[in-house]
VONU-624842 format. One line per field, with one value per atom (N, C-alpha, C): residue number from 1; atom name; x, y, z; residue in three letters. Coordinates in steps of 0.2 Angstrom, whole numbers, m for minus. Last residue first. Example, Ala and Ser with C-alpha at 12.3 -4.5 7.8 and 13.67 -1.06 7.14 Angstrom:
2
num <- c(2, 2, 2, 1, 1, 1)
atome <- c(N, CA, C, N, CA, C)
c1 <- c(64, 68, 64, 66, 62, 66)
c2 <- c(m11, m5, 0, m28, m22, m16)
c3 <- c(35, 36, 39, 39, 39, 39)
residu <- c(SER, SER, SER, ALA, ALA, ALA)
END
This chain:
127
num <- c(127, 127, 127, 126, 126, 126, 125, 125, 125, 124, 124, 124, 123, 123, 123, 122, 122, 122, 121, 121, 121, 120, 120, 120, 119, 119, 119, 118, 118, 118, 117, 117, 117, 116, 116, 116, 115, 115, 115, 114, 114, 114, 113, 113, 113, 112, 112, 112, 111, 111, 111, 110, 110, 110, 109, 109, 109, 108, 108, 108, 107, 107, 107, 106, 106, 106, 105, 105, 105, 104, 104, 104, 103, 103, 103, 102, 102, 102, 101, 101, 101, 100, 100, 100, 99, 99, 99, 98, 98, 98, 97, 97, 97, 96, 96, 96, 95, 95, 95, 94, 94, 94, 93, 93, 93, 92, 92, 92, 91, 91, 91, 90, 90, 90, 89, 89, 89, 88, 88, 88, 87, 87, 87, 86, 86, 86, 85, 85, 85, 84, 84, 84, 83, 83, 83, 82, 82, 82, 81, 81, 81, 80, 80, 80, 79, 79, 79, 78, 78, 78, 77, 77, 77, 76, 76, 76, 75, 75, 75, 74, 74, 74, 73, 73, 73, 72, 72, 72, 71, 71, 71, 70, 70, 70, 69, 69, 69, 68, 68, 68, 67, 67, 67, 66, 66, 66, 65, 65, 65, 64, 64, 64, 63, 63, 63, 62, 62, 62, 61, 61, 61, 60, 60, 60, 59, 59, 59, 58, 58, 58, 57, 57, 57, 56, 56, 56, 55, 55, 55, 54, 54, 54, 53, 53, 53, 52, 52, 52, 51, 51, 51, 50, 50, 50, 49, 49, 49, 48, 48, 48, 47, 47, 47, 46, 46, 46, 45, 45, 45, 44, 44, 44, 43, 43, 43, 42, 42, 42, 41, 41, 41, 40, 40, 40, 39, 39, 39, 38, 38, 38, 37, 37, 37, 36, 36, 36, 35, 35, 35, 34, 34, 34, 33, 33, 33, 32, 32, 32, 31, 31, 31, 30, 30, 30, 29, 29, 29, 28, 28, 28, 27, 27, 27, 26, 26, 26, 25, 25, 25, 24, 24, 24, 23, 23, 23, 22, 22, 22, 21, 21, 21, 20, 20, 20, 19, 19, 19, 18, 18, 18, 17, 17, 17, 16, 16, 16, 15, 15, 15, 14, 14, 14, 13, 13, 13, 12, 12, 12, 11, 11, 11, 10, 10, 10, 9, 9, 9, 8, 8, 8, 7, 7, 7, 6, 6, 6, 5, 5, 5, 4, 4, 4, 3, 3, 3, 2, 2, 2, 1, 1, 1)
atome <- c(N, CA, C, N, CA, C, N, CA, C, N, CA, C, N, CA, C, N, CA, C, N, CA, C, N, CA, C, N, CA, C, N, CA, C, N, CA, C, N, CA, C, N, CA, C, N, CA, C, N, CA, C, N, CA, C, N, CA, C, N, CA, C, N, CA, C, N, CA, C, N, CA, C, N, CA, C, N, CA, C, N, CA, C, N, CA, C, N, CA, C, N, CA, C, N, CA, C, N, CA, C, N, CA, C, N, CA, C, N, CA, C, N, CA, C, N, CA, C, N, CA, C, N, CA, C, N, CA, C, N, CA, C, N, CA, C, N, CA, C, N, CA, C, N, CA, C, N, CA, C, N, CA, C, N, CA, C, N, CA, C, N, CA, C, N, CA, C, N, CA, C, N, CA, C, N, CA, C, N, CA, C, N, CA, C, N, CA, C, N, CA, C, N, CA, C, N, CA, C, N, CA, C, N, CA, C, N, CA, C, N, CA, C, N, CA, C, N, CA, C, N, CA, C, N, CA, C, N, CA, C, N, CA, C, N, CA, C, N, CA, C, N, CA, C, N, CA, C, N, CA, C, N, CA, C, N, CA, C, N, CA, C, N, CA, C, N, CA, C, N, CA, C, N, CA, C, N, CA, C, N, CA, C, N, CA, C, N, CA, C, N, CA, C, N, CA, C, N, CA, C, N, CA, C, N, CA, C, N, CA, C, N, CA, C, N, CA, C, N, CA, C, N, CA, C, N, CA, C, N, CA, C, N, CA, C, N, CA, C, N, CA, C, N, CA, C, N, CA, C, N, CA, C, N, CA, C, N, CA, C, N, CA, C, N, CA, C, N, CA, C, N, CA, C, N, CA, C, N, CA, C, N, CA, C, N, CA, C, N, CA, C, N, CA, C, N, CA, C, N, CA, C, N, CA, C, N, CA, C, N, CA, C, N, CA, C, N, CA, C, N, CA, C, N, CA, C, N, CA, C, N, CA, C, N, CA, C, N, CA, C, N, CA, C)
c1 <- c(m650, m654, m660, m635, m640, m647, m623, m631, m635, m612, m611, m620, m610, m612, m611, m611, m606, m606, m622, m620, m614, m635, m632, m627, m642, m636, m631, m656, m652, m645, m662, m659, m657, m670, m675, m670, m661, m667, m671, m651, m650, m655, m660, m658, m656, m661, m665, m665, m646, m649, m657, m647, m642, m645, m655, m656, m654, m647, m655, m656, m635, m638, m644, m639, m636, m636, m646, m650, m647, m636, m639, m647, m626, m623, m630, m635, m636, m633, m640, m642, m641, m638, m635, m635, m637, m642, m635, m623, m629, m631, m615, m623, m625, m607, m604, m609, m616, m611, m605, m629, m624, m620, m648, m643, m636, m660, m656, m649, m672, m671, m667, m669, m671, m670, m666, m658, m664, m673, m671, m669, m671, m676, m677, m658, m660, m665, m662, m655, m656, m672, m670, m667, m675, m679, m678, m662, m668, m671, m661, m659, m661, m674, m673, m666, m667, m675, m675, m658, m654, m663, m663, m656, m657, m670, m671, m668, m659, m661, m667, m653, m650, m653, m664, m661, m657, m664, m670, m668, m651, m653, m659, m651, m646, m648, m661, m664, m660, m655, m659, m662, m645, m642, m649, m638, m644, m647, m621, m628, m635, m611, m618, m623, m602, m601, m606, m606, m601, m599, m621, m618, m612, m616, m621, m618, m606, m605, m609, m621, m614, m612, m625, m629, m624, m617, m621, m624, m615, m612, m615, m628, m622, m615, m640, m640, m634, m635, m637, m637, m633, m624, m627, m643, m638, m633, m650, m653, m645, m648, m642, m645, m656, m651, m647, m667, m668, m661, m668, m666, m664, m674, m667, m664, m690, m686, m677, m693, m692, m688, m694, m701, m698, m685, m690, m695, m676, m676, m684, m672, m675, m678, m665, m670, m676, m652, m656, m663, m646, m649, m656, m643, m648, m649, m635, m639, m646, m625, m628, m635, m620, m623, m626, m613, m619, m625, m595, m602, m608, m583, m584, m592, m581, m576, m578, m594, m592, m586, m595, m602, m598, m587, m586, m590, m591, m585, m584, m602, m603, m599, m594, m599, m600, m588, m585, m588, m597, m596, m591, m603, m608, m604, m590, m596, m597, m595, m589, m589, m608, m608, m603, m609, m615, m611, m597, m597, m604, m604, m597, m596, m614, m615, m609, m608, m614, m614, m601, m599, m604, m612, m604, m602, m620, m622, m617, m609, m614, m614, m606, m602, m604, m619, m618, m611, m621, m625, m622, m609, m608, m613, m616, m610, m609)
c2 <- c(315, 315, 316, 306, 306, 310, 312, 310, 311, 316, 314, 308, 312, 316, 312, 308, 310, 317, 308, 301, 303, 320, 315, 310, 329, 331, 324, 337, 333, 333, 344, 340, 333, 354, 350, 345, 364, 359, 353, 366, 360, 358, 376, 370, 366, 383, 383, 375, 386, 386, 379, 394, 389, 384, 405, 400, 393, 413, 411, 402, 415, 412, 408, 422, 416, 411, 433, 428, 422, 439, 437, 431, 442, 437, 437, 450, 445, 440, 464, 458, 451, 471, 475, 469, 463, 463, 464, 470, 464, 467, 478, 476, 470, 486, 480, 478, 494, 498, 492, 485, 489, 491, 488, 487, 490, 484, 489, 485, 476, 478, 485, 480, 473, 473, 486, 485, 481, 488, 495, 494, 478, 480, 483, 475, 475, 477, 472, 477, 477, 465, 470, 474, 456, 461, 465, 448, 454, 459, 444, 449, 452, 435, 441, 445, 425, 431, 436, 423, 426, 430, 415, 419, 424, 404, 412, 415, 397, 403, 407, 392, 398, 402, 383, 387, 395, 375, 381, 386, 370, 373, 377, 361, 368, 373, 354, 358, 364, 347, 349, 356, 343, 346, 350, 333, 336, 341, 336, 335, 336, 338, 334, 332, 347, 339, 338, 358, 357, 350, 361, 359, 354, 363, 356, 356, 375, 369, 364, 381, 382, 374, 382, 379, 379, 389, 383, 378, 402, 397, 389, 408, 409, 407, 404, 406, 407, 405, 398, 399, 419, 414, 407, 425, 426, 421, 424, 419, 419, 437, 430, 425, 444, 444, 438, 443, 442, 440, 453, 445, 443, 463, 464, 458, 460, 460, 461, 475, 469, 467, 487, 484, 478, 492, 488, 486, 495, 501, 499, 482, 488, 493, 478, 474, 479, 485, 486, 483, 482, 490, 489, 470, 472, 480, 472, 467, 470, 478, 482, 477, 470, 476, 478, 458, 458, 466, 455, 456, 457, 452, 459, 460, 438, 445, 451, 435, 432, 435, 439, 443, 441, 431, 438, 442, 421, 420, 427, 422, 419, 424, 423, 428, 429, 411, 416, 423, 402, 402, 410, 404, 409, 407, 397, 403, 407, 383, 387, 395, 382, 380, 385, 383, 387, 388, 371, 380, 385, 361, 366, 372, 360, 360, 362, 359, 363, 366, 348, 355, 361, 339, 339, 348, 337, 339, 340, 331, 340, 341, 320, 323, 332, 314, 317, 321, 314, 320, 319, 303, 312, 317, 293, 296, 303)
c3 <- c(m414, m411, m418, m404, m410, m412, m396, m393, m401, m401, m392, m393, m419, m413, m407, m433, m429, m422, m437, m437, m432, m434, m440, m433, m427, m428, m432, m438, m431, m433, m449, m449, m445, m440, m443, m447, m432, m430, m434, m444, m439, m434, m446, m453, m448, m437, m440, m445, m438, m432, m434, m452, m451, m446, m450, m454, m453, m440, m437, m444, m446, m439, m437, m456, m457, m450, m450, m453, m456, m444, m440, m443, m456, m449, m447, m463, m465, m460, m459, m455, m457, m471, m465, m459, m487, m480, m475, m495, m495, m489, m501, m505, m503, m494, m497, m503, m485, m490, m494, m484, m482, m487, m483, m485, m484, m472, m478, m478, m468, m475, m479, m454, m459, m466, m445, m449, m455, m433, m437, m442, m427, m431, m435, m421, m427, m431, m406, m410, m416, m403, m398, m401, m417, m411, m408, m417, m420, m419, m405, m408, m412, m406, m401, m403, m413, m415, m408, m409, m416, m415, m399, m397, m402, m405, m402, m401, m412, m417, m413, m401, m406, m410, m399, m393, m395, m408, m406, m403, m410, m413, m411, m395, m398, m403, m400, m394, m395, m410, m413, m409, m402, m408, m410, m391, m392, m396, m396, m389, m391, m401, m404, m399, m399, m397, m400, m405, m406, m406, m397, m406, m409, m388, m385, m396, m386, m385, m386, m391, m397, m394, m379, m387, m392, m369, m368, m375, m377, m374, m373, m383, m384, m382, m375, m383, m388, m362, m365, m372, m361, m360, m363, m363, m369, m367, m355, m358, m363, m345, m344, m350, m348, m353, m352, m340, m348, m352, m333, m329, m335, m333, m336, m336, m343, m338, m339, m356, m354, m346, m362, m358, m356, m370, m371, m370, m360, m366, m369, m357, m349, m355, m366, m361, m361, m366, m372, m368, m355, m356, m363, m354, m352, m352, m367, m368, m361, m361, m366, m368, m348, m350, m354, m349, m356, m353, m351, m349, m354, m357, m357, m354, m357, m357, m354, m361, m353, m351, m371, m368, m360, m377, m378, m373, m378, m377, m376, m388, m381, m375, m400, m397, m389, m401, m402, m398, m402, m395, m394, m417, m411, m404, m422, m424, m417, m417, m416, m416, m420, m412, m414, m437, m431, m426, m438, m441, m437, m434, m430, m433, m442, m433, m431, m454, m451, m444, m451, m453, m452, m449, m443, m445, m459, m455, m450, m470, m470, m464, m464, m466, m464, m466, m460, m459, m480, m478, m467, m482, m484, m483, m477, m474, m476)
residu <- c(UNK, UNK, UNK, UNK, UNK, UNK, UNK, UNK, UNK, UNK, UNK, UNK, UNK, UNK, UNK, UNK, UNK, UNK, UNK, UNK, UNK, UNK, UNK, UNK, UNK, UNK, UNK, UNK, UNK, UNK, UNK, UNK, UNK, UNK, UNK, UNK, UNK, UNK, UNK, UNK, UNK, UNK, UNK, UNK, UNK, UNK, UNK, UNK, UNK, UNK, UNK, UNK, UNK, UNK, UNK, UNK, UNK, UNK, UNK, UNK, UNK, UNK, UNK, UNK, UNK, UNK, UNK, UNK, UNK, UNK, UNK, UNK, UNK, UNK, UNK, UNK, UNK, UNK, UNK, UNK, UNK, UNK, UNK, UNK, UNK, UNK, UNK, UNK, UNK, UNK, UNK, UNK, UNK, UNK, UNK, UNK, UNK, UNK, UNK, UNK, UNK, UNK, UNK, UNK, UNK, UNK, UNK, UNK, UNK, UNK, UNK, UNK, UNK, UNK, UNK, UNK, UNK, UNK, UNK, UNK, UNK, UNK, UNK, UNK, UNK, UNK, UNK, UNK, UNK, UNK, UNK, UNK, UNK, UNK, UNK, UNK, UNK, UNK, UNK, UNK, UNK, UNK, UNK, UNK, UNK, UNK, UNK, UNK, UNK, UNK, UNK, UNK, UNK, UNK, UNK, UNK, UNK, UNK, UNK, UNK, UNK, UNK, UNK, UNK, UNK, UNK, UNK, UNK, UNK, UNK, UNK, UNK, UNK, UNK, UNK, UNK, UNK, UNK, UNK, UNK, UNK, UNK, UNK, UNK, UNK, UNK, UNK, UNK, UNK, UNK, UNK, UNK, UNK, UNK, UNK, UNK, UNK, UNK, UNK, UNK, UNK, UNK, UNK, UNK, UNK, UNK, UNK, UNK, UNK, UNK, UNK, UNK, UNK, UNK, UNK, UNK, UNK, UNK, UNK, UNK, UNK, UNK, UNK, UNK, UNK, UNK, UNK, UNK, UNK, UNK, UNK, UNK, UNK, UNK, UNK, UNK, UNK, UNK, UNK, UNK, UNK, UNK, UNK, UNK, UNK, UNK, UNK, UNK, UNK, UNK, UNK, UNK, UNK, UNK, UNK, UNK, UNK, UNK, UNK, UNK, UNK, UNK, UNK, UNK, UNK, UNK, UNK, UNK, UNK, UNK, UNK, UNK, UNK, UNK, UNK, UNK, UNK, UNK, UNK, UNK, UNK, UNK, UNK, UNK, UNK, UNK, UNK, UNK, UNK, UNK, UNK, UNK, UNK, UNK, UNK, UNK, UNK, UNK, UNK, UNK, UNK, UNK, UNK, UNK, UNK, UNK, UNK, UNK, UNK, UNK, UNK, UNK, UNK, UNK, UNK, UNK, UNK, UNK, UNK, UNK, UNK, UNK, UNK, UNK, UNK, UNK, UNK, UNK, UNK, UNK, UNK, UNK, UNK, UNK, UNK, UNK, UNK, UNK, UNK, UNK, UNK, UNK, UNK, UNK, UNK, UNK, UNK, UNK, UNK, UNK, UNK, UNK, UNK, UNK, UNK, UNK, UNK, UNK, UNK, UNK, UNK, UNK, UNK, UNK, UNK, UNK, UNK, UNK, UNK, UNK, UNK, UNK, UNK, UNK, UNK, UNK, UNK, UNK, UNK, UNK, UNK)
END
């Protein structure tokens, strides 16, 4: 009972979290998102992934939908931000003293951690 306990917290602190982001790209659009794309060599089609990687997956978290697919899901979201806006960041450090990318590797980790957990006892869909 107390590792699904874990796993509920987990999964709503990721899904809650990242819907907050989501929640914002759908405010304010994902422009920068396709700019950055195009800057890249990428298609700009590319960036609507951002509503599944930061809407769609959060809420599948949240409820416990299919928990483990939500987590892949987020932690490319989080490898492709790397990628596109971070690169530059990896290994420096912020005027705090920690990793300039730590939000984005507490993401990616977390994400990560719920693929290979599942989403436990307290879920829509066990998995």
């Amino acid at each position: 009972m107390q590792v699904d306990i874990g796993k509920l917290l987990l999964r709503v602190m990721v899904g809650g979290l990242m819907l907050f982001h989501g929640v914002a790209k759908i405010s304010h659009g994902i422009g920068f998102i396709e700019g950055t794309l195009i800057a890249k060599g990428l298609p700009q089609m590319m960036a609507y992934g951002v509503y599944i990687g930061e809407v769609v997956a959060p809420i599948m978290l949240l409820i416990g939908f299919k928990s483990r697919i939500a987590g892949a899901i987020i932690a490319f979201n989080m490898l492709m931000a790397l990628f596109l806006v971070h690169s530059n960041e990896m290994l420096r450090i912020s005027e705090t003293g920690g990793l300039t990318i730590e939000l984005q590797l507490f993401y990616l980790l977390s994400s990560i951690a719920i693929m290979f957990f599942g989403s436990g006892k307290y879920a829509a869909k066990r998995d």
